[in-house]
N, C-alpha and C positions, 0 to 999 in steps of 0.2 A: 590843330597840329597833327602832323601824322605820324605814323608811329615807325620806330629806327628800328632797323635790323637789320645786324649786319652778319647773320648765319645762313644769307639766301645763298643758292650756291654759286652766283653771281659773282658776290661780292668775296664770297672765301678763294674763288679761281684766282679772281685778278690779286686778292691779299696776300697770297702765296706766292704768286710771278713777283709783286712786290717784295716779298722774303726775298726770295733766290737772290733777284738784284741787288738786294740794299748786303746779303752776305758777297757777292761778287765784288762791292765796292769796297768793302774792307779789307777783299784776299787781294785786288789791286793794289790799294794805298801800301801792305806792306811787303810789296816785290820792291828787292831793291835794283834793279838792274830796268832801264827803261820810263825813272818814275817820272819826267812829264810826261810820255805818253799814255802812261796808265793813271793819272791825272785827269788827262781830258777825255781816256776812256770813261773814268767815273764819272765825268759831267755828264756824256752822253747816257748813261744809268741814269743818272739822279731826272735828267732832261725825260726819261722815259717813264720814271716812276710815276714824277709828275702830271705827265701825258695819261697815265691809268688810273690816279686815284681820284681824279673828279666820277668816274665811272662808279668804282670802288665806293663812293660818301652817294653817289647817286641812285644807285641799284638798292643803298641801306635804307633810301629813304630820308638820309640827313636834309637835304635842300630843303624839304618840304619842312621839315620839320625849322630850321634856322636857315632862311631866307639872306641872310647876309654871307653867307659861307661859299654862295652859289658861283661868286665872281672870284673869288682867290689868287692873288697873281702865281699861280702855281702853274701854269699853261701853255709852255712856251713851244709851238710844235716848230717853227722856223728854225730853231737851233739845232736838229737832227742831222740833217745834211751839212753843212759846215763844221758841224762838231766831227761829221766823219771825215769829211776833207782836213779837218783839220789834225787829226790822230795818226791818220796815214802820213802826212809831210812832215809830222815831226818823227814819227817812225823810220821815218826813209831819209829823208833829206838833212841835207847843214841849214839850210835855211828856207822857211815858212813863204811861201808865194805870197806878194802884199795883195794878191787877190782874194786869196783863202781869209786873209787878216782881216780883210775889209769884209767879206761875208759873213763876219759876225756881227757889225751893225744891225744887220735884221732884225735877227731873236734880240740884240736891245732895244731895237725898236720898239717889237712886239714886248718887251720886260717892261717897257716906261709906259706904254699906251695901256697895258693890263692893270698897273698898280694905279695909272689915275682914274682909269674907272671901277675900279672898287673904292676907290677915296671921295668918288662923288657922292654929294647927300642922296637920299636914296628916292626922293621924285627926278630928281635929275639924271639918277642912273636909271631907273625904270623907263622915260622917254629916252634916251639914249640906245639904251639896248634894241628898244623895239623899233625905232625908227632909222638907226646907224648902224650898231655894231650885230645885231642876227644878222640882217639881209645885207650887208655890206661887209664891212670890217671881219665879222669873224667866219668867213667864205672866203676873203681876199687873202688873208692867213693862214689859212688850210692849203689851199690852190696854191702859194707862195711855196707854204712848207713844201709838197709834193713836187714840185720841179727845182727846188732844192736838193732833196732829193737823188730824183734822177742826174739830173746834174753830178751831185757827189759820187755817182755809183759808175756813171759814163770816164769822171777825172781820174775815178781809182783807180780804172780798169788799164786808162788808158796809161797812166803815172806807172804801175804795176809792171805794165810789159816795158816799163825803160828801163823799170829800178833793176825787173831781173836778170838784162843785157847788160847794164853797168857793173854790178854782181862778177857776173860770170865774167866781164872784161877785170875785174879789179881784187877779186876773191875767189879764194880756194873752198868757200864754203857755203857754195848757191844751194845746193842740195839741201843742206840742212835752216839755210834761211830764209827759202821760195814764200813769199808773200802774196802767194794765190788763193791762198784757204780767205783771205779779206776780200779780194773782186769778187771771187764767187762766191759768199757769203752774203755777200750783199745785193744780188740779183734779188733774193726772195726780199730783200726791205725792200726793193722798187718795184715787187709786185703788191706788196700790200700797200704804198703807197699807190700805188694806182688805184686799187681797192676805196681807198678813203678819198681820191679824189670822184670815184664813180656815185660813194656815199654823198658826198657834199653839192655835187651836181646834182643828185637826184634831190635833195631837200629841199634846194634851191629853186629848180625850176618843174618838178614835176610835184611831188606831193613830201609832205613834211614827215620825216622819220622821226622814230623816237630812240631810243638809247638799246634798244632789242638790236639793230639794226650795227649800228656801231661797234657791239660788243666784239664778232670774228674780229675786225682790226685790232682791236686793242689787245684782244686775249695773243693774237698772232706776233703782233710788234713785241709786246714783253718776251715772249717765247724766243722771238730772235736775236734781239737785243743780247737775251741772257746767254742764248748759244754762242754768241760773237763773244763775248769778256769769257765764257769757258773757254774756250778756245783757246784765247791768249793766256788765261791762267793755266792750262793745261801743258802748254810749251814748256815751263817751269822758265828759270833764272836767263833770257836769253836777251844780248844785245847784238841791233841791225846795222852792219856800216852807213853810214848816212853819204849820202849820194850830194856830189858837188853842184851848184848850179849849171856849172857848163864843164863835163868832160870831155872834150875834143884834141883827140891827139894829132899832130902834124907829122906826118910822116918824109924821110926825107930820102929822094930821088937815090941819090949815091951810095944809101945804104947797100953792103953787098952781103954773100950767102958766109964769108968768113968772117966777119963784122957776128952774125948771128951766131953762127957756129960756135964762137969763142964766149958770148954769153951764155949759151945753152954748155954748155962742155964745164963753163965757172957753175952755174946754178944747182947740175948735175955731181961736181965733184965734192961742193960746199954740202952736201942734200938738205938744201933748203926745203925739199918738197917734205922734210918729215916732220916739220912746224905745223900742228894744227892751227886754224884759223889763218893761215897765209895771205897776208895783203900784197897785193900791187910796190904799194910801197916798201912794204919791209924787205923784197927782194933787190927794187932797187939802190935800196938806203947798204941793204949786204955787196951786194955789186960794186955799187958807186958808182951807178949809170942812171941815167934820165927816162925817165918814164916812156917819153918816146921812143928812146934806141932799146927798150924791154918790149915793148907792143910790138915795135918793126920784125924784134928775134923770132917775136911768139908766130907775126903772118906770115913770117915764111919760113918757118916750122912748121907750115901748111894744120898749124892747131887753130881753130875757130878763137878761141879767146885763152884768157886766162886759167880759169878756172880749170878747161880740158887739158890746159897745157900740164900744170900742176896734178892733174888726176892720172895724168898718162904716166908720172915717173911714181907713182902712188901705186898703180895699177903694176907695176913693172916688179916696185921693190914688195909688192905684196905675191904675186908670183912667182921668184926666187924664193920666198918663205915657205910658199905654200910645197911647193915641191920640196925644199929640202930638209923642212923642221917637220916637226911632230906639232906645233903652238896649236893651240883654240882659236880661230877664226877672230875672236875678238880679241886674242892679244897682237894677232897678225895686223889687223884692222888700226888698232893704236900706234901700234911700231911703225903702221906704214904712213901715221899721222893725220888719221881718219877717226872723227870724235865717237861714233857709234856705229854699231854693228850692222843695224838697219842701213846706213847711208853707204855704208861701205858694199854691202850687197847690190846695191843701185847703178853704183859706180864701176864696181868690180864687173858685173851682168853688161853694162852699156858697153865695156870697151872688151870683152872676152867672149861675150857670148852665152855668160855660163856662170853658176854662182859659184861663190871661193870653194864651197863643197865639192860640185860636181866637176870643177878645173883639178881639184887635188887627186879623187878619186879615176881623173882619166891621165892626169901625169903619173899613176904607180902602177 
C-alpha cells in the first residue's frame, strides 16, 4: 500500500482552486437577484471541482493506497459546455433553447455510465476498463467534452452580439448590462480545452502520459472557472432583461415625420428619459402607443436604437446642469437618470466629446 500525502504541492495548488470555488458557490447561492442563473453557475463550480479532485486524491497518492476510490462517479467533463450554454440563456433570455435543454443529456449520460461502472464487481471492472472504457469510452468523453465546449464558447459569442442589439433596441441601460466580459471570458476555456483535447490525443495515439502532464489543464480550468463566478459576484445585486424569442418589429409604410415628432415631443415633455433602467415598454405603456409606432419614432429620429435615443435627452438634461448648477458630477449623473458615475462618463464622452468635467470647465 502506498503511502498518502496530501502536503505535495501538487495537491495543496489544486486544494486551494478547490477552496476559492466551493467559497464562490456559497457567495452565489446567496445573491439574491438572478438566483437560477447563479444556481447553474454553481453546478458548473461544483462540475469543475469534480473535474480537479481526482487529480487532488491522485498526486496524494490515495488511488494507490484505496483502489476502489479510483472510479468515483465524480467526473463529469461533458457537463461544462452545456452548463455554460445553459447560464447564459437563462441570464439573457425568457426562454431556454430546447437545444441547450437537450445537451444536457450528455453529462447524464456520462452520470449513468460513470456510476455503473464503479458499481461493477471489481474483475468486471478491471476487464472493462482496460479493454473499453481507457481506450475507448473515456477518450470518446474527453473529445465530446472539448467540442462541447467550443461549441458553447462559438453559441455565446454569437447569442451575446444579439442580446447586446436587443438591449440597446429595448433598454436604456446597455452600458451598464454589456454581457461581453462572458464571450470573452470564455475564449481562454476554449484554449484550454483545446489543450486537453491535444492531452487526450497524445495518450491515445502517440505515447501514454501520466498525471505530470495533465496538471497545466486542470490547475488552469479551476483558475478560470473561478475568475468567471468572480466576476459575476463582483457585479454585485444585478438583474439582465431577458431577451424574447422573436423581437421583430413591423414597421409601417405610412408612418410620417409628425406621427414621430408628436411621440418624441410626449416622451420629452413627460421626461421619461429621467427613469433609471428605462424599458421599451415602460415608455410605451406611458405613451399608450405600440411598440412599433415607438421604434418607427426612434428610426427617424435618425437615433440607432433605443438605448441612444434615451442617452441623447440624458446627455442634454445633463448639460444644462452642468453649466448652470454648481452639483457633483454624480448627483448630475442620477438626476440625469444615470445609475453610476462611471457609465455616465461613457455616455456623456460618446455623445460630447468630452468628459462632464472638461464640458463644464469649457462652458465657464
Amino acid at each position: 500500500m502506498s503511502e498518502i500525502n496530501f502536503f505535495n504541492w501538487h495537491s495543496v495548488a489544486l486544494a486551494v482552486i478547490i477552496m476559492m470555488l466551493s467559497i464562490n458557490c456559497v457567495m452565489l447561492l446567496l445573491r439574491q437577484e438572478e438566483q437560477q442563473a447563479n444556481r447553474i453557475l454553481v453546478l458548473l463550480l461544483l462540475t469543475t471541482i469534480g473535474l480537479i479532485l481526482p487529480d487532488v486524491l491522485g498526486f496524494a497518492g490515495v488511488y494507490g493506497a484505496v483502489e476502489a476510490l479510483r472510479y468515483m462517479p465524480i467526473f463529469f467533463e461533458t457537463a461544462v459546455g452545456p452548463l455554460v450554454m445553459l447560464y447564459y440563456a437563462v441570464l439573457t433570455k425568457q426562454q431556454t433553447p430546447k437545444a441547450i435543454k437537450y445537451s444536457m443529456f450528455i453529462p447524464l449520460t456520462e452520470l449513468i455510465y460513470r456510476v455503473v461502472l464503479y458499481c461493477l464487481p471489481s474483475a468486471s471492472q478491471d476487464w472493462w476498463v482496460v479493454h473499453w472504457h481507457e481506450p475507448i469510452f473515456d477518450s470518446a468523453f474527453t473529445l465530446v467534452a472539448v467540442a462541447l465546449i467550443a461549441i458553447s464558447v462559438i453559441w455565446v459569442f454569437v447569442m451575446n452580439r444579439q442580446y447586446n442589439q436587443w438591449l440597446a433596441d429595448n433598454s436604456s441601460v446597455k452600458t451598464d448590462l454589456d454581457t461581453s466580459w462572458l464571450s470573452h471570458s470564455l475564449w481562454l476555456l476554449l484554449m484550454i480545452a483545446l489543450y486537453w483535447a491535444y492531452i487526450d490525443i497524445t495518450d491515445i495515439f502517440i505515447t501514454i502520459l501520466n498525471h505530470q502532464a495533465e496538471y497545466p489543464f486542470y490547475f488552469t480550468l479551476g483558475i478560470s472557472v473561478f475568475l468567471l463566478s468572480q466576476i459575476v459576484i463582483s457585479q454585485g445585486e444585478r438583474t439582465y432583461p431577458k431577451m424574447p424569442q422573436t423581437a421583430m418589429v413591423q414597421y409601417n409604410q405610412n408612418y410620417n415625420l409628425q406621427q414621430a415628432s408628436e411621440i418624441i415631443s410626449s416622451f420629452k415633455a413627460k421626461e421619461l428619459y429621467l427613469k433609471p433602467r428605462l424599458s421599451l415598454v415602460d415608455v410605451t405603456s406611458s405613451l399608450a402607443i405600440g411598440e412599433d409606432e415607438l421604434a418607427q419614432a426612434i428610426r427617424l429620429s435618425n437615433t440607432p436604437n433605443f438605448n441612444q435615443f434615451v442617452n441623447y435627452f440624458r446627455v442634454e438634461k445633463a448639460k444644462q446642469d452642468l453649466r448652470q448648477t454648481n452639483g457633483d458630477i454624480l448627483s448630475i449623473a442620477l438626476e440625469s437618470g444615470v445609475n453610476s458615475k462611471a457609465s455616465f462618463n461613457r455616455v456623456f464622452k460618446d455623445y460630447v466629446n468630452q468628459t462632464p468635467s472638461e464640458f463644464r470647465k469649457a462652458s465657464r
